[in-house]
C-alpha positions in Angstrom: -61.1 20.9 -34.9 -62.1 20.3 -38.2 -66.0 21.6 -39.1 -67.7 19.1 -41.1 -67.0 16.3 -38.4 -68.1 18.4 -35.3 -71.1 19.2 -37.4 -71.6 15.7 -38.7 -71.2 14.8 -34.7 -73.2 17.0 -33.3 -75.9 18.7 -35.3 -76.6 15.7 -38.5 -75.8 12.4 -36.7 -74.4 11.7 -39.7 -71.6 8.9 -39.1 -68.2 11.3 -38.8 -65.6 9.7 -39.7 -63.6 10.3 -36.3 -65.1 11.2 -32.8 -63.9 15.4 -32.0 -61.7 15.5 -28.9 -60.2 18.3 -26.8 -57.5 17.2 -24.7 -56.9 20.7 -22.7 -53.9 21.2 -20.3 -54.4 23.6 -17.6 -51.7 26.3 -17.3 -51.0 25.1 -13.4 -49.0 21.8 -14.9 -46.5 24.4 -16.1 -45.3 24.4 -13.1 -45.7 21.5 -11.7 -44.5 19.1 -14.0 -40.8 19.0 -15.7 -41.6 22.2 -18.6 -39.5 21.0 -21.1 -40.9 16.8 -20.7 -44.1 18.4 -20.6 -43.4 20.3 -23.9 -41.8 17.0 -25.9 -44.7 15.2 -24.9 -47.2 17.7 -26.4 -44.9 17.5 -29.3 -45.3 14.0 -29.9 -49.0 14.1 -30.4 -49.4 16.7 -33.0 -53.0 15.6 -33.8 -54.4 16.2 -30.3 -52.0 19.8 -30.4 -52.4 20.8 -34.3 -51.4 24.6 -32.8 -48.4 23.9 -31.2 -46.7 24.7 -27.5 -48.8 26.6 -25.3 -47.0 29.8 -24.5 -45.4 29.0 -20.8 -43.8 25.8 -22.3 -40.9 28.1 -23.9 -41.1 31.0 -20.9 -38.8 31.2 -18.2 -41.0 32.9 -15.3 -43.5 31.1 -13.0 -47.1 30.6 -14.1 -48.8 33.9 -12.6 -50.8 34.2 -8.9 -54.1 35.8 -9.5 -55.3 38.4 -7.4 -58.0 40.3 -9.2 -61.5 41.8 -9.2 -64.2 40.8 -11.6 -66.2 42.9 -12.9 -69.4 43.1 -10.4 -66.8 43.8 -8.0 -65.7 40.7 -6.6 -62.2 39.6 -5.4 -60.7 36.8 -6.2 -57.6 34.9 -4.8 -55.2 31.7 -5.9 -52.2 30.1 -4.0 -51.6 28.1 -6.8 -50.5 30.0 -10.1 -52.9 29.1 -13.2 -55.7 28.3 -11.3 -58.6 30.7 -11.1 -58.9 30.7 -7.0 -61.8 31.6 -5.2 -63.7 35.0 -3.9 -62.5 36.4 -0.9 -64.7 39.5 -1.2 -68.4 39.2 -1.9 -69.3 42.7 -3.5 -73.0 42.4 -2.4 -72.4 40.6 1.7 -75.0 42.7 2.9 -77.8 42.3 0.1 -79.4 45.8 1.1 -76.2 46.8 -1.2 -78.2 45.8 -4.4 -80.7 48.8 -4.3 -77.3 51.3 -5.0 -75.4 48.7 -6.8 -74.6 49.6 -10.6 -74.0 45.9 -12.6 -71.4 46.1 -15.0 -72.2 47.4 -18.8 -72.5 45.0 -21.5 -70.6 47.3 -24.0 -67.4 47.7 -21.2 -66.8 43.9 -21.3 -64.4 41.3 -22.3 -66.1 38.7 -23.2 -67.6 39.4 -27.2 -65.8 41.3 -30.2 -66.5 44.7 -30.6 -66.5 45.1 -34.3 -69.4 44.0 -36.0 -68.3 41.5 -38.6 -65.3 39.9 -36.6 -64.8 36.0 -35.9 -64.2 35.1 -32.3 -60.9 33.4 -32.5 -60.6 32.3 -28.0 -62.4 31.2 -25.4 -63.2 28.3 -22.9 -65.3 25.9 -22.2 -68.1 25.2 -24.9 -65.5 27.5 -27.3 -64.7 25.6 -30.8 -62.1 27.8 -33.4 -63.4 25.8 -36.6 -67.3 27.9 -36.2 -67.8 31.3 -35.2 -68.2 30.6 -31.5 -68.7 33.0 -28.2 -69.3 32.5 -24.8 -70.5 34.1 -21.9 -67.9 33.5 -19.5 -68.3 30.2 -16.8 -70.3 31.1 -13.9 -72.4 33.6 -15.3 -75.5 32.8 -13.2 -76.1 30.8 -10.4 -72.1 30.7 -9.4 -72.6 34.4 -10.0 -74.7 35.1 -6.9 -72.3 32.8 -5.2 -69.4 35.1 -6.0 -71.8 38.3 -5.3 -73.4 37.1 -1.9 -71.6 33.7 -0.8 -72.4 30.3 -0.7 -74.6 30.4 2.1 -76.3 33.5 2.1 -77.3 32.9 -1.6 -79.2 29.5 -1.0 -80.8 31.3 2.4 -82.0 34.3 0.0 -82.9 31.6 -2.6 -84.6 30.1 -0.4 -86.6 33.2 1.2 -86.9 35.1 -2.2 -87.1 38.6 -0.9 -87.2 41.5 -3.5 -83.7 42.0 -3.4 -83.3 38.9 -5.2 -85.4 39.6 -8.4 -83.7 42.8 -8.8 -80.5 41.0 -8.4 -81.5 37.9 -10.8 -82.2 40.8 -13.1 -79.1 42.6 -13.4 -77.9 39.2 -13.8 -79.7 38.6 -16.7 -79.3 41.6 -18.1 -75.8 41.2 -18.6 -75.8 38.1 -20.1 -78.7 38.7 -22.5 -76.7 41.8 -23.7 -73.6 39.5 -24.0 -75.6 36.9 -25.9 -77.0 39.8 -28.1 -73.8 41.4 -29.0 -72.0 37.8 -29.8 -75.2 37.1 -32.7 -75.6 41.0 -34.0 -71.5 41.3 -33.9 -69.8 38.5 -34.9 -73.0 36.1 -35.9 -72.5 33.3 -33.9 -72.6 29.3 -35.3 -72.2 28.2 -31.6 -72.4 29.4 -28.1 -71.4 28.3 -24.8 -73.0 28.6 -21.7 -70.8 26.8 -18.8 -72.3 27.1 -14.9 -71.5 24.4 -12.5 -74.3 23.1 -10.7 -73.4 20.3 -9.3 -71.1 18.9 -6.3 -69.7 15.3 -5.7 -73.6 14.1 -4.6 -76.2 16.2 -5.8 -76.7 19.6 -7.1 -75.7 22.4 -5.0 -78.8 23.9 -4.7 -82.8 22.2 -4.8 -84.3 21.2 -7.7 -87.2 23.7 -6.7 -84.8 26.8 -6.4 -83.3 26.0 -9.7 -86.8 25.4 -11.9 -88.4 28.4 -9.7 -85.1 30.8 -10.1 -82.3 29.7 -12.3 -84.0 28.1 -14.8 -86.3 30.9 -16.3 -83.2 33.2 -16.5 -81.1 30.3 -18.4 -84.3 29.9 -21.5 -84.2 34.1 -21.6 -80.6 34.1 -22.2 -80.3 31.5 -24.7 -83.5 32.7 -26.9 -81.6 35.2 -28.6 -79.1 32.3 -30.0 -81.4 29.5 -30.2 -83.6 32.3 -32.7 -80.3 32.6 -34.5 -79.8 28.9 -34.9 -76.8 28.9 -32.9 -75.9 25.4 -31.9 -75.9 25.8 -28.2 -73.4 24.2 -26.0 -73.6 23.8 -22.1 -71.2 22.3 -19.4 -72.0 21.9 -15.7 -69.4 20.0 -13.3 -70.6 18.0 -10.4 -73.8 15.8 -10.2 -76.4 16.9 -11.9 -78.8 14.2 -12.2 -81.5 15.8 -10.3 -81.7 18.6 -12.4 -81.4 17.0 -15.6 -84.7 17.1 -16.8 -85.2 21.0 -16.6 -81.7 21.1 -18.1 -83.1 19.4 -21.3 -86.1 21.6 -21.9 -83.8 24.2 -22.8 -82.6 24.6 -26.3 -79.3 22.8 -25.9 -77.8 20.5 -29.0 -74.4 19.5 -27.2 -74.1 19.4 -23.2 -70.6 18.7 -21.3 -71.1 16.2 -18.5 -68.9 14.5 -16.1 -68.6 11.0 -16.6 -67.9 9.3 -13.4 -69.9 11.6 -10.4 -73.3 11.0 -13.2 -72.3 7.5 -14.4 -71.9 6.3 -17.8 -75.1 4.3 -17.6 -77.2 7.2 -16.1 -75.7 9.6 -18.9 -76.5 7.0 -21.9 -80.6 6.3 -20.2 -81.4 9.6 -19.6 -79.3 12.1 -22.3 -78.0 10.2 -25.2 -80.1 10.1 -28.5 -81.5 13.1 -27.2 -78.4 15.8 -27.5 -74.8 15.4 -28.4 -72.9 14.6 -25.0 -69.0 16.3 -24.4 -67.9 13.9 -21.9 -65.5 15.3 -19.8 -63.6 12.1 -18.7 -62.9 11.8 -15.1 -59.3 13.1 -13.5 -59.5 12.5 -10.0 -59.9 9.1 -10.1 -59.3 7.4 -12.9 -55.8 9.1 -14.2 -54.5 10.2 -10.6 -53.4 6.8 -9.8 -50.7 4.8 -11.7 -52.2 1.6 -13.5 -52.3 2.3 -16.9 -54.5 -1.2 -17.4 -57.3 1.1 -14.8 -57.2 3.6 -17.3 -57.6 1.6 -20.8 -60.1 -0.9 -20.0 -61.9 2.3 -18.3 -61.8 3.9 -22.1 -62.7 0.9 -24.0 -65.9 0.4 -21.3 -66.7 4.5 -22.0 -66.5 3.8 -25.6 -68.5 0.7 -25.7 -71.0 2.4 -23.0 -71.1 5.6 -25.3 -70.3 5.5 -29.0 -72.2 5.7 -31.5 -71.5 5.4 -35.4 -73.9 8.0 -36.4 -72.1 10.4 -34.2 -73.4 12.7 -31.1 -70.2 12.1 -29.2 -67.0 14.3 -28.1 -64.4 13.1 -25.8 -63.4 15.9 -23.4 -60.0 15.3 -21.1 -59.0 18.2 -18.6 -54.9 17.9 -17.5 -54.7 18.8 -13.9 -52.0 18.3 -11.2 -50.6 14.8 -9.7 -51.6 12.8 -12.4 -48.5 10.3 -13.3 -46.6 11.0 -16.5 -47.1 7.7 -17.9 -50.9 7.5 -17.3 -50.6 11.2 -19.1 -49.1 9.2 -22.1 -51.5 6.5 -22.2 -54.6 9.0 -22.0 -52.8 10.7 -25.3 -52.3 7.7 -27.3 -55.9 6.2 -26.7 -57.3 9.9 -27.3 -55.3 10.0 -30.7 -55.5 6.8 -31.8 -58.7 5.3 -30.8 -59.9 2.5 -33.5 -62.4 4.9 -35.5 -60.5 3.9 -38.5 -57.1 5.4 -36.8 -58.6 8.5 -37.6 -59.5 11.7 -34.8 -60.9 15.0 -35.2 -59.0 17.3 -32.5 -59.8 20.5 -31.1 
């Protein structure tokens, strides 16, 4: 990713010369496509992959199964190597748990760089090597108390708001204040990533009233400490979140990642365009998992005349997943690297 154009795109609107793009494979497609097609495809598009293979392209072994425990305690399984799974084990099941529970200690974490002075050089979502960059980890709040309590007992204690759910919220935020804080004092932050899916094929997964009332509040308290730093702040949600897009946008974000499709291009360029940079994340469950590549091109040129803009706020995000045809693969590659912005991309 080259600097000056993801600044000029997302922080001065001031007419990049190319539109940033991220075109990230997940580490799953290692093993389910042909490794070494896979790998001579990547090869071929050096722009979109200035760094190279990914490490399993040139590794004999099967992309690993994760069985692991988080740090509040949770366990988590996969049956498919390279994707994250699910919880199996909710740490907190029976709430009354919280009043004994110890949250994990910001200082005993993974996620920021110990030594004051150092440049973050990985990460995920909302993660960008050309600035100083952190982030918190995905799922650090509301898919948090999923993981801690489950799906269903977390929107019933939402819901019924007993006292075990502030003290709860608050270890919550306590964590990812202190990540937040460490990531400006420690390695002073230019941009910082916040990533919490809220949303589901229709709708949010949780009310619009639970969110403002719960969610919300705890979301402005963790980002003050880099909005105050004049960290440009990034956020991604998956799923539909129309219904909570208004809240969204009274916090201090400057680029948010959005699904295309489940929100609609039209709904995205009405309510958030002009008003922060948009990462699309361009749909791949139904526009790439089928095999006409005419489906896919005239789906790009409608996104680009629905969405771009010369003066800039724009980044093209595209997410490689399983089942999606080769060819189609291809044709996502070659639009991504040579889309007519005078020939001319800026790549993370």
């Amino acid at each position: 990713m080259d600097r000056k154009t993801l600044l000029q795109t997302t922080v001065k609107y001031d007419f990049p010369s190319a539109i940033p793009v991220i075109f990230h494979i997940n580490m799953v497609c290692w093993d389910h496509y042909d490794r070494s097609q896979l790998a001579d495809i990547i090869l071929s598009y050096p722009q979109l992959f200035p760094e190279g293979l990914p490490v399993y392209s040139n590794l004999q072994e099967e992309v690993p199964f994760l069985l692991w425990t988080d740090l509040w305690g949770c366990v988590w399984e996969t049956k498919m190597g390279g994707l994250i799974g699910t919880v199996t084990q909710h740490s907190l099941a029976n709430l009354e748990k919280v009043h004994t529970y110890t949250p994990p200690d910001p200082d005993r974490t993974t996620h920021w760089y110990l030594e004051k002075g150092s440049s973050p050089t990985g990460g995920s979502i909302g993660f960008f090597s050309c600035l100083r960059s952190g982030e918190i980890g995905h799922g650090h709040t509301f898919l948090k108390l999923l993981d801690l309590l489950g799906y269903e007992q977390a929107i019933y204690t939402l819901y019924d708001d007993p006292a075990e759910l502030s003290t709860l919220l608050a270890m919550l935020q306590d964590l990812n204040l202190g990540l937040v804080e460490r990531f400006v004092e420690y390695a002073d932050v230019e941009w910082m990533g916040f990533a919490e899916d809220l949303g589901m094929h229709k709708g949010p997964m949780l009310s619009p009233t639970m969110f403002k009332k719960h969610i919300l509040p705890l979301y402005k308290n963790i980002m003050a400490p880099a909005e105050q730093h004049g960290s440009i702040i990034h956020m991604h949600s998956d799923g539909d979140i129309r219904d909570l897009a208004e809240d969204l946008l009274t916090l201090p974000i400057r680029v948010f990642n959005v699904l295309d499709r489940v929100n609609t291009l039209e709904w995205i360029k009405k309510t958030i365009k002009n008003r922060v940079a948009i990462d699309l994340d361009i749909d791949r469950q139904f526009i790439t998992q089928q095999e006409d590549p005419k489906k896919v091109l005239d789906y790009l040129s409608y996104l680009m005349q629905t969405m771009y803009d010369p003066a800039g706020g724009l980044i093209l995000t595209y997410s490689l997943y399983l089942w999606t045809p080769i060819p189609i693969i291809q044709h996502m590659m070659d639009y991504l690297e040579e889309v007519t912005l005078g020939g001319k991309l800026c790549i993370a």
